[in-house]
N, C-alpha and C positions, 0 to 999 in steps of 0.2 A: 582384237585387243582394244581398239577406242570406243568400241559399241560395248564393252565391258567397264572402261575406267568413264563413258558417261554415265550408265548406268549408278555409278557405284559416287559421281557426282551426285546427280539429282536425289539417292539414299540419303534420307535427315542421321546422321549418326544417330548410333543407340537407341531408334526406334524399330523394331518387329513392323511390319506391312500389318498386321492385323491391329495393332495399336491406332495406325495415320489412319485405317481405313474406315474404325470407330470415330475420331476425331471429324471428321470428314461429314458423317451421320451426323455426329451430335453439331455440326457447325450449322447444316441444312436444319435440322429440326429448330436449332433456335431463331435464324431468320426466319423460318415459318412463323415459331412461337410471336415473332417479333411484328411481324405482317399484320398476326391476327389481334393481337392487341393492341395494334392502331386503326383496325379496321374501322369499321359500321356497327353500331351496336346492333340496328333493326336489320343489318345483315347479316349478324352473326345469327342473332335469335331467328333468322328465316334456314341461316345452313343449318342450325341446329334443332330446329325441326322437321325438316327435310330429312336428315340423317335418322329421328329418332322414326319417324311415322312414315318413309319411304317403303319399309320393308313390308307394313301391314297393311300399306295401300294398296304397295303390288301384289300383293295375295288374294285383296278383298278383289282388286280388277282382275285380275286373273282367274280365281278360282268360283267367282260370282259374277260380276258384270256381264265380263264377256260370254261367258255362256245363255246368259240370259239375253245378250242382244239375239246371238244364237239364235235361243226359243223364237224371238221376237223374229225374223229373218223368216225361221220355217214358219210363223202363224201367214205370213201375205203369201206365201207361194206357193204352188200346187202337189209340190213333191220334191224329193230331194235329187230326184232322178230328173224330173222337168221342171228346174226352177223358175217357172214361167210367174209373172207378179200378178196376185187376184184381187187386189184390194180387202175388201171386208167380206169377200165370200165364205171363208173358213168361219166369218164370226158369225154368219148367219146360218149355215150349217149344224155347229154346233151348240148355238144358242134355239135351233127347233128338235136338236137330239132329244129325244124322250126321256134317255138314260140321264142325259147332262141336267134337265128339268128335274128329275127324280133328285139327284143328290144336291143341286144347290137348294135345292128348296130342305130338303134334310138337313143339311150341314148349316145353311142359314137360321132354320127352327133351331138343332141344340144349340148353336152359339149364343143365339136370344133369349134362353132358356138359361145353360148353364153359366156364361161369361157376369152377367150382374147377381148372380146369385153367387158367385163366387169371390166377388168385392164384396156383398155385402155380407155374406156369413163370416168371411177373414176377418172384416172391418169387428164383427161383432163379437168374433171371437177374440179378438186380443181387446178391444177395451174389457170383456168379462175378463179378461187375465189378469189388468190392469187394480182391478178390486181384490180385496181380502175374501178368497172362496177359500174351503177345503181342499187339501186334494191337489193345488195349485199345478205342481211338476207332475203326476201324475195325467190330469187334463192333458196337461203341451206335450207329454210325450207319445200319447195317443195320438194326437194329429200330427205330431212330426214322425211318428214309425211308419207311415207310406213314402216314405223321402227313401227309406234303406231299405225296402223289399222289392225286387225284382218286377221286372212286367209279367213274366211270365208265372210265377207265387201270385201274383193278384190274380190273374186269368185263371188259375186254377181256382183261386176263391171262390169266384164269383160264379164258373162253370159247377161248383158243389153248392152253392148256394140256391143259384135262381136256375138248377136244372128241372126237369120236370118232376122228375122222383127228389128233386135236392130238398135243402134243409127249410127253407122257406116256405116251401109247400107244406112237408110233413108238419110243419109248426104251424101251418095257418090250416091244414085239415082238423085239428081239436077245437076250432071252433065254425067247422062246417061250411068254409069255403071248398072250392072245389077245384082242384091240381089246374095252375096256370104254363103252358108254356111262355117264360118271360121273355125270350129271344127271338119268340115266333110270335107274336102276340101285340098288339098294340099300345102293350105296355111296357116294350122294346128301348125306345129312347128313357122311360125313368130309369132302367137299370143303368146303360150307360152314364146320364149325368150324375144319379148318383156316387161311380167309380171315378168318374171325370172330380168331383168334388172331394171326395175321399183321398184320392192321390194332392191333390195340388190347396187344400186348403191350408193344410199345414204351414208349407213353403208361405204363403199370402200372408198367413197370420202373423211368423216371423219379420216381414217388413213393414206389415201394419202396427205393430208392438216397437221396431226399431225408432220409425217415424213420430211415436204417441213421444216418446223421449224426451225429443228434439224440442217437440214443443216448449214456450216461453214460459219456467213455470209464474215469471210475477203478473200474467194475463189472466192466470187462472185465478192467483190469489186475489188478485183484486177484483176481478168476478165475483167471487167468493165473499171478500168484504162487502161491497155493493148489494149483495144479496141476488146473484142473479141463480137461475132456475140451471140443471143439468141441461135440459134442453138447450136453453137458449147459451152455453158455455159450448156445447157441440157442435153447433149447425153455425152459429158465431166467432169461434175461436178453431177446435180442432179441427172442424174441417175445412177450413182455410187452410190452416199448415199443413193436414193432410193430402191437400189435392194434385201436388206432383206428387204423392206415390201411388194416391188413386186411381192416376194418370198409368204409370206403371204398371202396377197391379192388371189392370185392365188391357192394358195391351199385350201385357202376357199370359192374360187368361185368352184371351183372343187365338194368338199361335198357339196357344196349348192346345185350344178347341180342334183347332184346323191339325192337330197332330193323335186325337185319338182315334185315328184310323187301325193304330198300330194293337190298342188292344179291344176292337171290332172285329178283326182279321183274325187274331187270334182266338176268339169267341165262336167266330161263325162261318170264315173264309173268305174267296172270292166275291160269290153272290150268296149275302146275306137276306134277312127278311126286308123287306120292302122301304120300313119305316129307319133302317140302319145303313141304309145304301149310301155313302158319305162319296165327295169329292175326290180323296183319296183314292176311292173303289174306282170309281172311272177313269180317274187316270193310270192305275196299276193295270186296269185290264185292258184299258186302251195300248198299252204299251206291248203287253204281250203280243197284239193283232201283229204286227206294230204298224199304228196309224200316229206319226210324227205329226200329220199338220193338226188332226184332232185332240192332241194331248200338247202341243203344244199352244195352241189358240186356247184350249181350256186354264192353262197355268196362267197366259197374260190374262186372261180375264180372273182370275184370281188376284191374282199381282194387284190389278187396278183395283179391286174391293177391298182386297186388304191396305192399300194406300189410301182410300179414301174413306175407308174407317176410322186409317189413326192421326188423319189430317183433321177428319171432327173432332175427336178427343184430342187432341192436343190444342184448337181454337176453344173448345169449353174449357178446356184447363185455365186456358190464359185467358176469359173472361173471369173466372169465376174465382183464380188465384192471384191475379197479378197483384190486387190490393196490397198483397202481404209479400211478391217476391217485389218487390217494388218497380 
């Protein structure tokens, strides 16, 4: 009975338990509220970014870092079975591979090949947009329909196209050429950078046309008053403001290069002709063996080329743009 009449003490008259228990919440949330708007402002703006980019940090570490230290781990050690440490063995192993020679030297050719042709037909493509042609949406939409056809719709194209009996042949037998295998043939890589160019010129053009925009137009006009030449308005003005997307541009013709493996493989398989044997290839097949520390040691040594390509491009960037980002 007194463990009942205290009970029924410490009871606030006419309030419900779920009423005092809200009260309760809302008393803690406002000292919080109260805490934090006394705080640190450079402490609040650090929780506040902490909270917003914690989550995509731990993913990028998670789901990319750490596996790459990973890679990095199995490239010095002899096997996963005897992780005994070899230093630079595995690099020198597979930098006298024959097969590893075959495809960097490949994959290096089309990237030299297709990646500046691919800045500069975009680049050309969208200032011709940029003038009074015929036809204007018709143009852009030709090079933007490889953006929404499939890889595998292109790979058929191109297998009716540049087959032996395909369309290319028979079109170029009426004037007495004579049937090319283009796959098997030395003239292997034109097909591919042409498909490499076809697919992703589009995409280029549209942020080299976004970029033209941006531009100052009272630089232009007064160019224009002054009397200055197209030339010297391009190489003087546009492409200055062009050059972080140049910058862009270029580094994502780069990873593009390094990703059409995907319809090589499709084209020709495993082990294609000689002249198509890509980076990719050797690490797909290496995998199947499965040789870990050789496809591993092959990806850091990728890793480092592709870092230190885009460490050059981005120190030309900022010689050649900072005038204008100031």
């Amino acid at each position: 009975m007194k463990i009942a009449e205290r009970f029924q003490k410490n009871k606030a008259p006419g309030q419900p338990p779920k009423k005092r228990a809200a009260r309760g919440v809302r008393g803690i949330t406002g000292k919080a509220r109260r805490v934090w708007n006394g705080g640190n402002e450079q402490m609040k703006d650090l929780l506040c970014s902490i909270g917003f980019l914690g989550p995509s940090v731990t993913g990028v570490a998670l789901f990319f870092i750490a596996p790459f230290l990973v890679v990095v781990y199995y490239s010095v050690i002899r096997s996963p079975i005897n992780p005994e440490f070899v230093g630079l063995s595995n690099f020198i192993s597979v930098l006298n591979n024959s097969s590893f020679q075959t495809a960097a030297k490949n994959t290096a050719e089309f990237s030299v090949i297709a990646v500046p042709l691919a800045v500069v037909l975009s680049l050309a493509l969208a200032l011709l947009l940029e003038c009074r042609i015929p036809c204007k949406s018709l143009f852009r939409t030709f090079f933007l329909s490889p953006m929404m056809v499939p890889v595998a719709s292109v790979v058929l194209i191109w297998q009716v196209v540049f087959h032996y009996r395909g369309t290319l042949n028979v079109f170029l037998a009426h004037f007495g050429v004579d049937p090319i295998d283009w796959l098997n043939s030395p003239y292997c890589l034109l097909v591919i950078v042409v498909l490499f160019l076809w697919k992703n010129l589009g995409y280029n053009m549209i942020l080299f046309m976004a970029a033209l925009n941006n531009i100052p137009k009272e630089l232009l006009e007064v160019a224009d008053v002054e009397g200055a030449s197209a030339a010297h308005k391009f190489f003087n003005i546009k492409l200055r403001y062009l050059s972080p997307t140049v910058l862009f541009v270029a580094i994502l013709s780069i990873i593009n290069s390094f990703k059409v493996f995907r319809e090589i493989y499709l084209l020709t398989g495993d082990y294609p002709y000689n002249g198509l044997y890509m980076m990719q290839h050797f690490m797909n097949n290496t995998f199947k063996q499965p040789d870990y520390q050789k496809m591993a040691t092959a990806a850091v040594l990728l890793a480092l080329v592709m870092v230190a390509l885009i460490a050059l491009l981005f120190k030309a960037e900022d010689i050649f743009g900072k005038d204008v980002e100031g």
